[in-house]
PDB file of N, CA, C and O in Angstrom, chain B, residues numbered from 101:
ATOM      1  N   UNK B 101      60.958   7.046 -60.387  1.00  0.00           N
ATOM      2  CA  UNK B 101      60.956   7.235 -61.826  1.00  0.00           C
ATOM      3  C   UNK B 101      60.928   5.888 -62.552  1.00  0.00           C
ATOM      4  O   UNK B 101      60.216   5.746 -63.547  1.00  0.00           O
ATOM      5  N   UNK B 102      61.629   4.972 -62.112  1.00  0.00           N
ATOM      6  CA  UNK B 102      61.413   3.784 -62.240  1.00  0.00           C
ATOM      7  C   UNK B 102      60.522   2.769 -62.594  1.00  0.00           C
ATOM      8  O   UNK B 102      60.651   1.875 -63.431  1.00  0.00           O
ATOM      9  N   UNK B 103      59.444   3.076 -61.710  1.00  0.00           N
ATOM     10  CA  UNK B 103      58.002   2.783 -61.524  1.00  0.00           C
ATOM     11  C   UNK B 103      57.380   3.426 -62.561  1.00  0.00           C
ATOM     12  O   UNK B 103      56.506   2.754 -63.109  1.00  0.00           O
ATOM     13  N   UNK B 104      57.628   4.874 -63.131  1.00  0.00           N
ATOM     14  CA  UNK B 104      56.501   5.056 -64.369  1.00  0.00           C
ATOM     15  C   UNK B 104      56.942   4.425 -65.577  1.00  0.00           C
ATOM     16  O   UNK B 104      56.275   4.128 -66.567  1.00  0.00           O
ATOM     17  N   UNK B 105      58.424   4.228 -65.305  1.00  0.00           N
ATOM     18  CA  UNK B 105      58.533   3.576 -66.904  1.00  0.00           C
ATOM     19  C   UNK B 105      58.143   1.977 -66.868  1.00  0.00           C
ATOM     20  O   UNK B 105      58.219   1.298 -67.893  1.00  0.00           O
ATOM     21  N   UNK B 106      57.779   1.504 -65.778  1.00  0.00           N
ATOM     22  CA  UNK B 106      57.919  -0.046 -65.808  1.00  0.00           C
ATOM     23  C   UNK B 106      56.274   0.140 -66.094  1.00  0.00           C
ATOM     24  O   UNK B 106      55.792  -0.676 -66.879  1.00  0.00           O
ATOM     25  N   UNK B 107      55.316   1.212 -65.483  1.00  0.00           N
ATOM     26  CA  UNK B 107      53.661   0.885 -65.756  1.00  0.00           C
ATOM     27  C   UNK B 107      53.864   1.510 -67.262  1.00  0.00           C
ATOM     28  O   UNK B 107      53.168   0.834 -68.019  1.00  0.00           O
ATOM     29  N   UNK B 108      54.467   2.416 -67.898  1.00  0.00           N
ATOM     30  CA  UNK B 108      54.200   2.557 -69.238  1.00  0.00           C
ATOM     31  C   UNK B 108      54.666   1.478 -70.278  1.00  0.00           C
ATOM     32  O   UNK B 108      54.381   1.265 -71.457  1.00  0.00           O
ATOM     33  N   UNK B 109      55.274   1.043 -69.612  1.00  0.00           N
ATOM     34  CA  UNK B 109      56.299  -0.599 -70.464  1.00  0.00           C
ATOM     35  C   UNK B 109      54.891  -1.759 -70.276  1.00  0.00           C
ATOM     36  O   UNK B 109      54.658  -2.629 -71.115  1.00  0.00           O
ATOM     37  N   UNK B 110      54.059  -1.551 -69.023  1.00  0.00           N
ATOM     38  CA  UNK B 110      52.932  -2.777 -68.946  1.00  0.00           C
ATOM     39  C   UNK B 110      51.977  -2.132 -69.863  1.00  0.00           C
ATOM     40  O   UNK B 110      51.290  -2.972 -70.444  1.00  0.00           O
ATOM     41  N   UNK B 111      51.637  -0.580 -70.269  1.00  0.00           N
ATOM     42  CA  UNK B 111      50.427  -0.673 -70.795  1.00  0.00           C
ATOM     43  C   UNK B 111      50.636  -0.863 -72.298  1.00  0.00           C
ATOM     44  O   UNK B 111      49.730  -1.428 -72.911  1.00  0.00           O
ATOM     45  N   UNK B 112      51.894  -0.393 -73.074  1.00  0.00           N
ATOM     46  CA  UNK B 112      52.265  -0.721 -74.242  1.00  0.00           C
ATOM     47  C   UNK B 112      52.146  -2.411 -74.424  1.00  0.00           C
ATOM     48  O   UNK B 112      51.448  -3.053 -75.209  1.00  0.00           O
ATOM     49  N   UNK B 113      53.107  -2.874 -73.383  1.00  0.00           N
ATOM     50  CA  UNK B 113      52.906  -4.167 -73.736  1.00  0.00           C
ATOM     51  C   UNK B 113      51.520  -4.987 -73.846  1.00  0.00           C
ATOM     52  O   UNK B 113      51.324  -5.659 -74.858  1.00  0.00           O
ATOM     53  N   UNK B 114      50.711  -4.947 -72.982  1.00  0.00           N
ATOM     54  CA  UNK B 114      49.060  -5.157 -72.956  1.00  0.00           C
ATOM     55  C   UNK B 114      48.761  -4.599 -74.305  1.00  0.00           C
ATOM     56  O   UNK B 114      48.366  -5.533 -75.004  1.00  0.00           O
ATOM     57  N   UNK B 115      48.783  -3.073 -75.221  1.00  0.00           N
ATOM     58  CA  UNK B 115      48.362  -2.858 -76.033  1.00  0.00           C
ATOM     59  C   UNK B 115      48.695  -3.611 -77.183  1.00  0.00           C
ATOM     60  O   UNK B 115      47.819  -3.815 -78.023  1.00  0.00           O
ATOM     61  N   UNK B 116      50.300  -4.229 -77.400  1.00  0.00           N
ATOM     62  CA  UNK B 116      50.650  -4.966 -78.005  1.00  0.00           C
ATOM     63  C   UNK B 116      49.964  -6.439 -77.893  1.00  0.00           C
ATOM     64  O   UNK B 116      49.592  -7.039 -78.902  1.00  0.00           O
ATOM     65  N   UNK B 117      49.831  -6.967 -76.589  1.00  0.00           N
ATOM     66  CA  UNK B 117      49.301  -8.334 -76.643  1.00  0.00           C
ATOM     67  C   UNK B 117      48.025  -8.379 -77.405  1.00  0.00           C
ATOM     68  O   UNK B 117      47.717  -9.290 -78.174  1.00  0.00           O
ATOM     69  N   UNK B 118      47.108  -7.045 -77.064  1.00  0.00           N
ATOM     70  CA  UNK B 118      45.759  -7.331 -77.459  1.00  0.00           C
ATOM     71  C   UNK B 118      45.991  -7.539 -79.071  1.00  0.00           C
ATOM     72  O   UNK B 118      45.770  -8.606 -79.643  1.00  0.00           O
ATOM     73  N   UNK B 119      46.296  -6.787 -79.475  1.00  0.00           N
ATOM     74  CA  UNK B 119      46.649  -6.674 -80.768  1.00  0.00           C
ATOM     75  C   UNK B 119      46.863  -8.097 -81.503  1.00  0.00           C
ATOM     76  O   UNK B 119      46.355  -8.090 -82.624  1.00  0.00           O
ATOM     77  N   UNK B 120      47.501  -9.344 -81.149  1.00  0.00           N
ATOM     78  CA  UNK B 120      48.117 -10.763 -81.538  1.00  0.00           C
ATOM     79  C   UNK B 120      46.589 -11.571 -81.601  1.00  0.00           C
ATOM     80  O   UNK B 120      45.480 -11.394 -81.096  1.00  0.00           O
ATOM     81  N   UNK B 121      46.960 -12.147 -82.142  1.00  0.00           N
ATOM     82  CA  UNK B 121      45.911 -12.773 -82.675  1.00  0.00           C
ATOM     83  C   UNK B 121      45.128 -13.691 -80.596  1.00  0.00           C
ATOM     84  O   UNK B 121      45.780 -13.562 -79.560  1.00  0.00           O
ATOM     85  N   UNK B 122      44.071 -14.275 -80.647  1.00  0.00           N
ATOM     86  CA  UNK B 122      43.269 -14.926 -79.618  1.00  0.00           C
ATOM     87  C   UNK B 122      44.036 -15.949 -79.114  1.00  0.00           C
ATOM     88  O   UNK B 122      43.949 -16.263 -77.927  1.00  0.00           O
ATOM     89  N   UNK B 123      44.869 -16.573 -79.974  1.00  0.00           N
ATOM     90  CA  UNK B 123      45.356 -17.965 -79.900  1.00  0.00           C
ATOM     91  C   UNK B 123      46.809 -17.514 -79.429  1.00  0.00           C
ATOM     92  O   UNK B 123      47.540 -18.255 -78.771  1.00  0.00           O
ATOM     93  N   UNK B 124      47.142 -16.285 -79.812  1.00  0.00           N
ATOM     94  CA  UNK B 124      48.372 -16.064 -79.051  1.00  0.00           C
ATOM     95  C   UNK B 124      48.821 -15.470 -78.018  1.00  0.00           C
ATOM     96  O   UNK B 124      50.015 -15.479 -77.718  1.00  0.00           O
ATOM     97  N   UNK B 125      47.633 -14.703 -77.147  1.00  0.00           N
ATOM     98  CA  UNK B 125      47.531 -13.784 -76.229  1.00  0.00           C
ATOM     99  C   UNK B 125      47.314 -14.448 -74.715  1.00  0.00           C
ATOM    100  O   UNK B 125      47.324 -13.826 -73.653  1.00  0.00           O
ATOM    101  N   UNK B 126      47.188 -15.352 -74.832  1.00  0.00           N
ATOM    102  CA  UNK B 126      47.005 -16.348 -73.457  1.00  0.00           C
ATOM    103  C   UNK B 126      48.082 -16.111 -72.748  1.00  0.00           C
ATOM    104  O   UNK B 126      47.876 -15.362 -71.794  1.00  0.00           O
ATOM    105  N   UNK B 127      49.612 -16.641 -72.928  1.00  0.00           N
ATOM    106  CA  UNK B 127      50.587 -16.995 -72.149  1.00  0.00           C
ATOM    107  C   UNK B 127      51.265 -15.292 -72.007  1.00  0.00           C
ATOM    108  O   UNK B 127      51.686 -15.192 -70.854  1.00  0.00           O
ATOM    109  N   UNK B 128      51.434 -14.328 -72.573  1.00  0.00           N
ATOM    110  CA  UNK B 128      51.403 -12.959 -72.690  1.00  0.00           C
ATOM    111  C   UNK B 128      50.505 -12.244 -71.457  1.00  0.00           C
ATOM    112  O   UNK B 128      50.693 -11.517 -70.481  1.00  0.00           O
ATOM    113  N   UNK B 129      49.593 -12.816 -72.031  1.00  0.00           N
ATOM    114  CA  UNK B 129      48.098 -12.139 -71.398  1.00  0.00           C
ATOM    115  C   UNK B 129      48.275 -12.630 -69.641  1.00  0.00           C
ATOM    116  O   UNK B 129      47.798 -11.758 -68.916  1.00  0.00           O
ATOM    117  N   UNK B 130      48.637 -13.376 -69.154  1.00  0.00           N
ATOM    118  CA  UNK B 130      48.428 -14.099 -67.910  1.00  0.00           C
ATOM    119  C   UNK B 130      49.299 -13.294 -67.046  1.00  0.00           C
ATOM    120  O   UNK B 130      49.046 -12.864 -65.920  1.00  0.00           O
ATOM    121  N   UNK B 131      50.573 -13.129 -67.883  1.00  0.00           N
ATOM    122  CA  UNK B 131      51.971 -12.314 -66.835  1.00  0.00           C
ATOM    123  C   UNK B 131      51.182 -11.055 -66.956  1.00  0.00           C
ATOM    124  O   UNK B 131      50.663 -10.505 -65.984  1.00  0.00           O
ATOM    125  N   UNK B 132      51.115 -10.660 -68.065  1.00  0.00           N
ATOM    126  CA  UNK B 132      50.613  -8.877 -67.710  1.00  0.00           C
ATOM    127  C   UNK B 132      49.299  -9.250 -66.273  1.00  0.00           C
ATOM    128  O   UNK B 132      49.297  -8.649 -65.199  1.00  0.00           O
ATOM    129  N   UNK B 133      48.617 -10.014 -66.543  1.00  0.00           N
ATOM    130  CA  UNK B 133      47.600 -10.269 -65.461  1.00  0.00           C
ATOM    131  C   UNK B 133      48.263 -10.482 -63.900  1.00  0.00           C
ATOM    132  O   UNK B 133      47.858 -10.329 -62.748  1.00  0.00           O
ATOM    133  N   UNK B 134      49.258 -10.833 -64.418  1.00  0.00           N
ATOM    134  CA  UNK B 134      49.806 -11.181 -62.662  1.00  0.00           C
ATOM    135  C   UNK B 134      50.636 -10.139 -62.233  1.00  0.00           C
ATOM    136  O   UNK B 134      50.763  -9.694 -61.092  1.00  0.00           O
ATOM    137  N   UNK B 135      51.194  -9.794 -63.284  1.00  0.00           N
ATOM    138  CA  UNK B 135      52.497  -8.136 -62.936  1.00  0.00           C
ATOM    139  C   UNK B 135      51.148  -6.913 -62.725  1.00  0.00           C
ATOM    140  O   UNK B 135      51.542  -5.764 -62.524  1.00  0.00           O
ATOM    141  N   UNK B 136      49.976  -7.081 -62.757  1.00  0.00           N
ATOM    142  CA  UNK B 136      49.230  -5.392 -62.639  1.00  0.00           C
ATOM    143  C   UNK B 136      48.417  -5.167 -61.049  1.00  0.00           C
ATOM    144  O   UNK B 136      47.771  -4.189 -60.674  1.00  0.00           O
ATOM    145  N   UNK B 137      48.759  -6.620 -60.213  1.00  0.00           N
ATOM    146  CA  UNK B 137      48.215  -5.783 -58.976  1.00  0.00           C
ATOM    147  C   UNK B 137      49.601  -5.722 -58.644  1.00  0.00           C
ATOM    148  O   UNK B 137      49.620  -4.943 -57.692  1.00  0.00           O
ATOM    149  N   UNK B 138      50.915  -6.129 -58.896  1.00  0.00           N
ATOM    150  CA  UNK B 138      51.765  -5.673 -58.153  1.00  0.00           C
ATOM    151  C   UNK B 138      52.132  -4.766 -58.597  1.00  0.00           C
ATOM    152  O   UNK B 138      52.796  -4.370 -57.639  1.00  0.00           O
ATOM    153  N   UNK B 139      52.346  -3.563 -59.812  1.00  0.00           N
ATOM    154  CA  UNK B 139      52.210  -2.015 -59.728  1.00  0.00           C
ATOM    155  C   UNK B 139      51.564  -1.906 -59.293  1.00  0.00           C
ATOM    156  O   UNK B 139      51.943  -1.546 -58.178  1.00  0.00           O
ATOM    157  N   UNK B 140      49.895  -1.992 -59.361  1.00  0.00           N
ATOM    158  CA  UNK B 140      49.417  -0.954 -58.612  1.00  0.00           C
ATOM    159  C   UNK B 140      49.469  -0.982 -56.946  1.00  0.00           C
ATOM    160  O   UNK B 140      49.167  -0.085 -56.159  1.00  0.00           O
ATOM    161  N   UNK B 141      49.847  -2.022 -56.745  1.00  0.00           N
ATOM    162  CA  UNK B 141      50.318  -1.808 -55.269  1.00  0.00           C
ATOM    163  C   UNK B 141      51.343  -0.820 -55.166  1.00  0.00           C
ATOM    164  O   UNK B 141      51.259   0.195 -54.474  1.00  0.00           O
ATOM    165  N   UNK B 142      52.437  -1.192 -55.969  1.00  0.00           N
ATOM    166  CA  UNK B 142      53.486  -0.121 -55.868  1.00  0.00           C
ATOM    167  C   UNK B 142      53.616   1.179 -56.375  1.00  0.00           C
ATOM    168  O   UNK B 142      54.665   1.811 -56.257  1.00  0.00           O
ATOM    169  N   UNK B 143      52.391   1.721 -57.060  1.00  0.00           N
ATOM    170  CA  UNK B 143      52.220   2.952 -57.572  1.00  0.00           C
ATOM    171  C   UNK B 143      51.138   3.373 -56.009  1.00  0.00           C
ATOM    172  O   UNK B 143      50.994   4.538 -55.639  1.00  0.00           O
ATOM    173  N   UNK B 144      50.810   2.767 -55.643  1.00  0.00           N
ATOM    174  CA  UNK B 144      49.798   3.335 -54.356  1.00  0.00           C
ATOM    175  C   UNK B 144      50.836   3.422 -53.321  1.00  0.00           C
ATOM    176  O   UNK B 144      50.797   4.416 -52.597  1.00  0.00           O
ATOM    177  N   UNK B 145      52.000   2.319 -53.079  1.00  0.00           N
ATOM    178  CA  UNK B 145      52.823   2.719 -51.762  1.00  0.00           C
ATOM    179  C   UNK B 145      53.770   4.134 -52.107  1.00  0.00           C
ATOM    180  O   UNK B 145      54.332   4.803 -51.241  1.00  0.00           O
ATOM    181  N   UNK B 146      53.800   4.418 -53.620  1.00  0.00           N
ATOM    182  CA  UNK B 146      54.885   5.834 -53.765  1.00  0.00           C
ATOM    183  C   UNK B 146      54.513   7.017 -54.029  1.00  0.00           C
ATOM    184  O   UNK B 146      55.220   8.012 -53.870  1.00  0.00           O
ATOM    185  N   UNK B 147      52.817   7.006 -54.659  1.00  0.00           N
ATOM    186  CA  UNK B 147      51.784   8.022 -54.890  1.00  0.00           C
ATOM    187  C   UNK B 147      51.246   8.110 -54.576  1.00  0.00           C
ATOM    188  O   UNK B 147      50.955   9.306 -54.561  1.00  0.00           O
ATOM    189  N   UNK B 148      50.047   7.056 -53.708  1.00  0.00           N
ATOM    190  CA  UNK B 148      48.953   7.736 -53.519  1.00  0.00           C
ATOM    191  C   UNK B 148      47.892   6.792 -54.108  1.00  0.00           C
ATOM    192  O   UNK B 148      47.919   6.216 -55.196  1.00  0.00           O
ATOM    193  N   UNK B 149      46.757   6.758 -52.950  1.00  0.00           N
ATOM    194  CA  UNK B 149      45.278   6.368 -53.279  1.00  0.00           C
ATOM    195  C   UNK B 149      44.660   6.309 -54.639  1.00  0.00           C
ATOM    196  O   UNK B 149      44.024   5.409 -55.187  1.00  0.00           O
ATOM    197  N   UNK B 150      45.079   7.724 -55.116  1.00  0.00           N
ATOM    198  CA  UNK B 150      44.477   7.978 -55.604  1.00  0.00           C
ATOM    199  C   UNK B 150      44.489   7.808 -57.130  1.00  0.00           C
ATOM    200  O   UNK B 150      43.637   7.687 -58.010  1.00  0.00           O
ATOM    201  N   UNK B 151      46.490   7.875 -57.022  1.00  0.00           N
ATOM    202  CA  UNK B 151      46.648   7.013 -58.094  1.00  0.00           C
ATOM    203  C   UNK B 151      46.462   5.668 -58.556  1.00  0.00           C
ATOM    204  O   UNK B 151      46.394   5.148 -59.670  1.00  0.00           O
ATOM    205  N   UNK B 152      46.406   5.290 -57.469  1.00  0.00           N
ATOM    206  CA  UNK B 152      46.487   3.199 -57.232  1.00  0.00           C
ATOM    207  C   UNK B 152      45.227   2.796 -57.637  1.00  0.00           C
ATOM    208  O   UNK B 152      44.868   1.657 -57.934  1.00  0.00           O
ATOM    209  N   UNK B 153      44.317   4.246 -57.621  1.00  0.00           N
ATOM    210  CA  UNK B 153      42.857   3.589 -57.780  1.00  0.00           C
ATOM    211  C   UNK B 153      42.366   4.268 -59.633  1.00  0.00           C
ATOM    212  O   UNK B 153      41.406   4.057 -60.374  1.00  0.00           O
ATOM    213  N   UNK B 154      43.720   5.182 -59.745  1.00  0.00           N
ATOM    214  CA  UNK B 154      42.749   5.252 -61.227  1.00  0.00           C
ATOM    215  C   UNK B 154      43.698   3.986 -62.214  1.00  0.00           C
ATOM    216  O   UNK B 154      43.315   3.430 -63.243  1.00  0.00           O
ATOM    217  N   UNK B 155      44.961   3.806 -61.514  1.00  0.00           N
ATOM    218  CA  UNK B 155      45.642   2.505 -62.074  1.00  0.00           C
ATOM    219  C   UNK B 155      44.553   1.141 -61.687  1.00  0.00           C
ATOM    220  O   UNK B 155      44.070   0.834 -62.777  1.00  0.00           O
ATOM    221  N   UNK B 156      44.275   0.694 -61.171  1.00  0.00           N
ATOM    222  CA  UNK B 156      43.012  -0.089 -60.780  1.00  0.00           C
ATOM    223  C   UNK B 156      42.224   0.085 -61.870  1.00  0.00           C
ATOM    224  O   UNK B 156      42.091  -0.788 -62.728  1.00  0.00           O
ATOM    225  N   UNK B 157      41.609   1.308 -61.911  1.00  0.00           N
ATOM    226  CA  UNK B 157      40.250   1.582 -62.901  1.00  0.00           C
ATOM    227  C   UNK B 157      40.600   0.928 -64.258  1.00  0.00           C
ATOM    228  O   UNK B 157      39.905   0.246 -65.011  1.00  0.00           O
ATOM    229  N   UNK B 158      42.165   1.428 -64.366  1.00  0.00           N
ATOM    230  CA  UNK B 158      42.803   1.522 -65.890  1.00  0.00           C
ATOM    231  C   UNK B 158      42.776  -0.195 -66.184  1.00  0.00           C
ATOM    232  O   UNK B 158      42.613  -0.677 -67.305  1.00  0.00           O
ATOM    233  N   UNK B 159      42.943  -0.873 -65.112  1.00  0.00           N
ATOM    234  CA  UNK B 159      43.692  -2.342 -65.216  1.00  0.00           C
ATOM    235  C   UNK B 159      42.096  -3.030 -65.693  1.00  0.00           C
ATOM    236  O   UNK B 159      41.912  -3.884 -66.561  1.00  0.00           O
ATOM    237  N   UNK B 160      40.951  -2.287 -64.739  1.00  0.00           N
ATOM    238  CA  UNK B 160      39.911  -3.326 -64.967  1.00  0.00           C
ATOM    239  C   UNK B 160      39.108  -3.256 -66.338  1.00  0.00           C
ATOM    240  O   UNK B 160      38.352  -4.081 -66.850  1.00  0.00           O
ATOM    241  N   UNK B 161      39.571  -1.840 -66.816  1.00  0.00           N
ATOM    242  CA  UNK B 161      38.770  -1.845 -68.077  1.00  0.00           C
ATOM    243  C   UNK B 161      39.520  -2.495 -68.937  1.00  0.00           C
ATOM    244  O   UNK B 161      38.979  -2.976 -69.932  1.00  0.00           O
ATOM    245  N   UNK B 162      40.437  -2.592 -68.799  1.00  0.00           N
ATOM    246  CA  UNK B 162      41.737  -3.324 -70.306  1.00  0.00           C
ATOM    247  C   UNK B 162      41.553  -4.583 -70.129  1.00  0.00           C
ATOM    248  O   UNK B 162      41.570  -5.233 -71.174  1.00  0.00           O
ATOM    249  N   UNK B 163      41.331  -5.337 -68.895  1.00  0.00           N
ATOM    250  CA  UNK B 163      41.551  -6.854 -68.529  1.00  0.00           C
ATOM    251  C   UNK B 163      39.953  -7.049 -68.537  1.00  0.00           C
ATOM    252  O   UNK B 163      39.922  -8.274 -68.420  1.00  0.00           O
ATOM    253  N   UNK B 164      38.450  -6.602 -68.605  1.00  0.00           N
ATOM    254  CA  UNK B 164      37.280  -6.738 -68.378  1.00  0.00           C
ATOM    255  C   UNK B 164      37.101  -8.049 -68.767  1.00  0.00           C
ATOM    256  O   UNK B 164      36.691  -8.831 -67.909  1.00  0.00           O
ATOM    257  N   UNK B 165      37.395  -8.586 -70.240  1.00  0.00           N
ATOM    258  CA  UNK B 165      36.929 -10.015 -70.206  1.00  0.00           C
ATOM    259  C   UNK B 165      37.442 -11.071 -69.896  1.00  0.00           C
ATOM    260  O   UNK B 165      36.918 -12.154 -70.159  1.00  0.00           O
ATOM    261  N   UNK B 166      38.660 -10.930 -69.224  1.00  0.00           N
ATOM    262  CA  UNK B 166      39.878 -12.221 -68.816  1.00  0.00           C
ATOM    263  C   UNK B 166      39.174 -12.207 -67.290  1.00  0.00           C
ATOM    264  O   UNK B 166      39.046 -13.253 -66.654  1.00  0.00           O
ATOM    265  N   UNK B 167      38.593 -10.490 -66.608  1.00  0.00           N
ATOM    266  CA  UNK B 167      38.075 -10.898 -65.218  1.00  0.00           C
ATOM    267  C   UNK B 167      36.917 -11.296 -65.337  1.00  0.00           C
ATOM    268  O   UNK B 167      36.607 -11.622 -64.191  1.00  0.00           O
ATOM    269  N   UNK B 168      36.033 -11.490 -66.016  1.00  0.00           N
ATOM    270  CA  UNK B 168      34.863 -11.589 -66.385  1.00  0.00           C
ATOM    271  C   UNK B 168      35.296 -13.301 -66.154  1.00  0.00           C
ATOM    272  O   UNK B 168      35.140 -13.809 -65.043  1.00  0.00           O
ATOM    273  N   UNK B 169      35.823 -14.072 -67.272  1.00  0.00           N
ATOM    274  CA  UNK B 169      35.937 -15.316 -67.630  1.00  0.00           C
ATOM    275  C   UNK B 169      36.384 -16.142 -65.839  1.00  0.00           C
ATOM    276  O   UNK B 169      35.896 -17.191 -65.418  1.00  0.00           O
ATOM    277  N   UNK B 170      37.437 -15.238 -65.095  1.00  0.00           N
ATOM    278  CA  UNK B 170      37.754 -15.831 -64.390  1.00  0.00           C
ATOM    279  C   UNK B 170      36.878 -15.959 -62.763  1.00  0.00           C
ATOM    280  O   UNK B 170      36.986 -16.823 -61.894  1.00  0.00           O
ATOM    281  N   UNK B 171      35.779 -14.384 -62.832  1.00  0.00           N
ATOM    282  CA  UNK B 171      34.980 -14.668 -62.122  1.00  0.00           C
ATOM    283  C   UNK B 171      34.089 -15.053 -62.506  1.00  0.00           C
ATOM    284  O   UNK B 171      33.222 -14.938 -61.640  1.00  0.00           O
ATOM    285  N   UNK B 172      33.545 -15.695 -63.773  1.00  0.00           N
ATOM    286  CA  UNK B 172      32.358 -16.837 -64.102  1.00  0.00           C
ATOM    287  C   UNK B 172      32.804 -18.242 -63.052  1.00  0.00           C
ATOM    288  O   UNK B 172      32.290 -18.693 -62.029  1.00  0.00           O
ATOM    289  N   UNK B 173      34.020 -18.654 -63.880  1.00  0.00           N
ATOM    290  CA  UNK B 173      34.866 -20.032 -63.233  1.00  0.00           C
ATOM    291  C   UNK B 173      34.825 -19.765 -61.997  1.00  0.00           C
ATOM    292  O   UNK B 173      35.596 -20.641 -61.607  1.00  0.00           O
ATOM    293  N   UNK B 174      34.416 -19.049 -60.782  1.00  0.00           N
ATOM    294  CA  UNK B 174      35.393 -18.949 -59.567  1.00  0.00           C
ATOM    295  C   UNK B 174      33.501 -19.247 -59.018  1.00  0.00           C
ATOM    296  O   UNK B 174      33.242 -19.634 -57.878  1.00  0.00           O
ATOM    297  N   UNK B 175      32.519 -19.003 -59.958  1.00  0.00           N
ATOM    298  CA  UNK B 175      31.133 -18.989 -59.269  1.00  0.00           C
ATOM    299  C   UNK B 175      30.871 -20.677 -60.056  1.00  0.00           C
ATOM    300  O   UNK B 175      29.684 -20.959 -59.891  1.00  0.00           O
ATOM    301  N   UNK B 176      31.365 -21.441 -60.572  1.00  0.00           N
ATOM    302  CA  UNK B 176      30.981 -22.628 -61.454  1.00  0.00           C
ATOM    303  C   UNK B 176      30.326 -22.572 -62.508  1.00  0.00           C
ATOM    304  O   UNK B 176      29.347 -23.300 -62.674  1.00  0.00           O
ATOM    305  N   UNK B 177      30.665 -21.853 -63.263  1.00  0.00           N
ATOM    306  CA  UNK B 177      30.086 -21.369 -64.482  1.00  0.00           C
ATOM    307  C   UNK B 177      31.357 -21.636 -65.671  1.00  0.00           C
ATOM    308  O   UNK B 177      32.468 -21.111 -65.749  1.00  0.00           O
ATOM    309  N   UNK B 178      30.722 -22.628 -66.504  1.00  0.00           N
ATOM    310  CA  UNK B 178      32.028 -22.807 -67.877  1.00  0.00           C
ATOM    311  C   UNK B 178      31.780 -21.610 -68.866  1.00  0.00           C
ATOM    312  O   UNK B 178      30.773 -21.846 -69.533  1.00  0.00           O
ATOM    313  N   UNK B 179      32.274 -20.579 -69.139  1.00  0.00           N
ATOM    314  CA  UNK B 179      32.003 -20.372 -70.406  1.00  0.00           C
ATOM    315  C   UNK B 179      32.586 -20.442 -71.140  1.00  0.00           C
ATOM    316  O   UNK B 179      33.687 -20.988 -71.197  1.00  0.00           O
ATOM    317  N   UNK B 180      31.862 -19.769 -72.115  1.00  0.00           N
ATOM    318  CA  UNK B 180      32.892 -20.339 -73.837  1.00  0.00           C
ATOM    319  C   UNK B 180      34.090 -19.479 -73.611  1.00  0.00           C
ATOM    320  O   UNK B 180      34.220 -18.516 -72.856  1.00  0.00           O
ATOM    321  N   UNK B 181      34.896 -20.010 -74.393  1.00  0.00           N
ATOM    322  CA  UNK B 181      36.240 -19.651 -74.820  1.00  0.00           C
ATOM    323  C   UNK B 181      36.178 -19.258 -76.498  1.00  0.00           C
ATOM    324  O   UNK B 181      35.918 -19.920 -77.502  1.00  0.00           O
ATOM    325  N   UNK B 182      36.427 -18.322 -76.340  1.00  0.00           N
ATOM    326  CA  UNK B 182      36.364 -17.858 -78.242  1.00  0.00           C
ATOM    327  C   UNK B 182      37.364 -18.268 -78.743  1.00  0.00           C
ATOM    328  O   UNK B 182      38.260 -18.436 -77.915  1.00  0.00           O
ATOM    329  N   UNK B 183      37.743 -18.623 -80.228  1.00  0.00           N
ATOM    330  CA  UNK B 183      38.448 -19.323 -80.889  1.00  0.00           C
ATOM    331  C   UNK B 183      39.533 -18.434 -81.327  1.00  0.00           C
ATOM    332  O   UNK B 183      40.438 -18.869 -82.039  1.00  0.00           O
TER     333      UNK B 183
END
């Protein structure tokens, strides 16, 4: 039970970060980035595949341009950073 309130506490909070202005969502933005494969690891070791994978789905559409930015950088590609 634990576990659903801690992933409903990450997606509020993410909804909140997006919300803050560009300039303030970085240092916010990075922990939610680092706390969401470890739920969904831990929503897959207590539920199920199947959940782990629509938590997955959920993570990649909310985070699309932070993974985007970070797999440009990871191929040598700078891109812009919006202001």
């Amino acid at each position: 039970m634990t576990l659903i309130w801690l992933s409903l506490a990450w997606v509020f909070a993410s909804a909140g970060v997006a919300m803050l202005p560009m300039r303030r969502q970085y240092i916010p933005g990075v922990a939610l980035l680092l706390a969401a494969p470890v739920l969904i690891v831990l929503i897959g070791a207590q539920y199920g595949w199947v959940f782990a994978a629509l938590a997955l789905a959920a993570f990649i559409s909310m985070f699309r341009n932070p993974l985007r930015y970070i797999a440009a950088r990871l191929r040598g590609i700078q891109p812009e950073i919006p202001e």
